[in-house]
Structure formats: structure tokens, C-alpha cells
N, C-alpha and C positions, 0 to 999 in steps of 0.2 A: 554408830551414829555420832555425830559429831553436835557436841551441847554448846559450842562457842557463840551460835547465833540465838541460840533459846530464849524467848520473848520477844525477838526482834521481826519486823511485818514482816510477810512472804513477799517476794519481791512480785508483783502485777505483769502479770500477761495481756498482752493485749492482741487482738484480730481488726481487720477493716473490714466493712461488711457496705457492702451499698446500699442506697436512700432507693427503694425502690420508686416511691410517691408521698404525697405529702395528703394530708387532713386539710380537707377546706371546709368552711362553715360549719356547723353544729358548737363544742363551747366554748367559752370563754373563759381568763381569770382563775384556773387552776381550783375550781369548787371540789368542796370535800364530797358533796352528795347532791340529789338532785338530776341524776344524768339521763335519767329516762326517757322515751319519748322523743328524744331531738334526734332529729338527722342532719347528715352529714356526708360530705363526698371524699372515697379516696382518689385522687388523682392519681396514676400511675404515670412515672416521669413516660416522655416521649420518646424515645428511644425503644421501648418494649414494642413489640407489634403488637395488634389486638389480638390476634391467636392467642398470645398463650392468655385472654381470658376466655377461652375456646371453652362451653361447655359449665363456667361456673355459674352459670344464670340458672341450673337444675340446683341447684343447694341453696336450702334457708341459711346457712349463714359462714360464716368466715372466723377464721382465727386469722388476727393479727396482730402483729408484734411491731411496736413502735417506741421511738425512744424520747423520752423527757426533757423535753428540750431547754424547756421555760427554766430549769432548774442549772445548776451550776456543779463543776466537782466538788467544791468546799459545804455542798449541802449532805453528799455522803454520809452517814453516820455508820461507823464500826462498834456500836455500843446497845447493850438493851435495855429498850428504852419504852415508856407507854404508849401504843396508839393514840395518835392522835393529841397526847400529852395529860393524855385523862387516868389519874390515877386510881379510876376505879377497875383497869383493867391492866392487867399485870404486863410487867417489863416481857418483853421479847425480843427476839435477837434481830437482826440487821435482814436476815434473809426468814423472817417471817412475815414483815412486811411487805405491801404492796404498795410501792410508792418511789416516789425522785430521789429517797436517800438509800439504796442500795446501789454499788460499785458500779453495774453496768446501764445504771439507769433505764434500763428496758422495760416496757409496760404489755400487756398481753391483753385484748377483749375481743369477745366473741358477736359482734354485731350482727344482726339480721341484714341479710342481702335485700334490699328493693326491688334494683332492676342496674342494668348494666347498661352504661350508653357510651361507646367508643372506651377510652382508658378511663372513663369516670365509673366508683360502683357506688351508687348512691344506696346508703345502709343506716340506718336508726341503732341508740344505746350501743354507738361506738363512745368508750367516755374518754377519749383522745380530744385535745382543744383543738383549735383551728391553727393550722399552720404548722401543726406534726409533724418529722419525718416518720415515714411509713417505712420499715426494717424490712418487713415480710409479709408476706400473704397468703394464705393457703383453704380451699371449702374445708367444713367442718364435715369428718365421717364419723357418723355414730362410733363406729367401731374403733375410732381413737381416743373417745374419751377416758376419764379414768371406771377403771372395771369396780365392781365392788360397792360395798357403803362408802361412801364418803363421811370419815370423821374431823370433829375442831369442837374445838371448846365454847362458852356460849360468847364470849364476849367479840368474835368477827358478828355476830349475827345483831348484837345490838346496835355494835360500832357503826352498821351497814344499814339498819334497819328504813334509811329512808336513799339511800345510794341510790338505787335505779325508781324511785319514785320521780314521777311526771316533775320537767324545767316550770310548768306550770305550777305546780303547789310550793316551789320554794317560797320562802315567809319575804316578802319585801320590804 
């Protein structure tokens, strides 16, 4: 093994991946919580035919994967650091978080599918802002979730504790 670069960053890979569709309507203004309740349409660019949404209108809801746009590379953080900047909950690492300052800025939510009308899929507690690129799309099968308990420490659950509560009860 060769120690001459030891300390120094791994050099970045990168992929192009297509904008399948974009977020229209539901949020705004990059809120930490609050996402509950609001709907919102994916638009699938036009170029897809509507087959391939062939068949997703049998599934409550969707995984997808959309990228952080509103955010910049110099927001990256490779350091760990408190959620949310609250030190009552302990430094974590870059890829513990969920959020615009990991490398590939990618975001993941499991929205509830409405109904499907042409390349629109109009879906609720997507917490994607409006004007999103849309990465991917894919129904949710039971059978791909994670198997097992699901474990975490208490501090996502408080950090969260009002996240998918109703855009209606945010304090004004």
C-alpha cells in the first residue's frame, strides 16, 4: 500500500443520471418540519410515454429519489456535526444525515400515490419543495422494505417529532 497520499481526499467519482420529472406545487422555502398533509404533483418530463406509468395506480405509494437543488456544493459538509446545530444531540457523521449537505445531495420520500393523470402523479408527504428535480421513481413493494427491527438512537425521533405533522399546525 502506498502511504504517500494518506490524509489527502479520495479523489470524487462522478455518474449523469437523468432529471426524470420535476415537483410542482406542495413546498416551499426548504422547512425543517411541517411536511405533512401537502400535496403535490410529480411531473414526468415528456419524452416518457405514459406506459411506463402502466399499472402504478394499484400501489399506495412510491419511492423517490430527488435531488436538492435549492442547495449548492459549497453547502457539503465532510465533518460531524450536530443535527440541526442543536447540541443536545450528538455530532454525527456526513452520511448520517438527511439532508442538502451530503456529497450527492440526493433526498429519498416515500409519498402516498393519489391518482395518476397522464405524466402527472398527484401524491401527498412528498417533502420535496416545488420545482425539484425528480432522479427516480419507482411503487413501493412491501417486500423491499427494510426486514427486521428497525434500530436509531432517540435523538432522529425527537429531532423529527413534528416533521410530518400537518403544513396546517406550523406556528405563524
Amino acid at each position: 500500500m502506498n502511504d504517500e497520499n494518506e490524509g489527502e481526499p479520495v479523489p470524487a467519482h462522478s455518474i449523469e443520471v437523468p432529471v426524470i420529472g420535476t415537483v410542482v406545487g406542495g413546498h416551499a422555502g426548504r422547512l425543517d418540519d411541517y411536511k405533512g398533509g401537502v400535496e403535490s404533483i410529480i411531473r414526468l418530463r415528456p419524452e416518457y410515454p405514459v406506459e411506463t406509468l402502466k399499472g402504478i395506480e394499484e400501489f399506495s405509494h412510491l419511492q423517490v429519489i430527488w435531488f436538492f437543488s435549492e442547495g449548492a456544493p459549497d453547502d457539503v459538509a465532510l465533518h460531524a456535526r450536530s443535527p440541526r446545530d442543536n447540541p443536545a444531540w450528538p455530532a454525527t457523521g456526513t452520511f448520517v444525515h438527511h439532508n442538502h449537505r451530503r456529497p450527492p445531495r440526493l433526498g429519498t420520500s416515500f409519498p402516498k400515490l393519489l391518482r395518476v393523470d397522464g405524466l402527472d402523479l398527484h401524491v401527498t408527504d412528498l417533502d420535496a419543495d416545488d420545482g425539484t428535480p425528480v432522479i427516480d421513481l419507482v411503487a413501493v413493494f412491501r417486500e423491499m422494505l427494510p426486514r427486521g427491527v428497525v434500530t436509531q438512537p432517540a435523538w432522529p425521533t425527537e429531532m423529527l417529532e413534528n416533521y410530518w405533522a400537518p403544513a396546517s399546525d406550523r406556528p405563524q
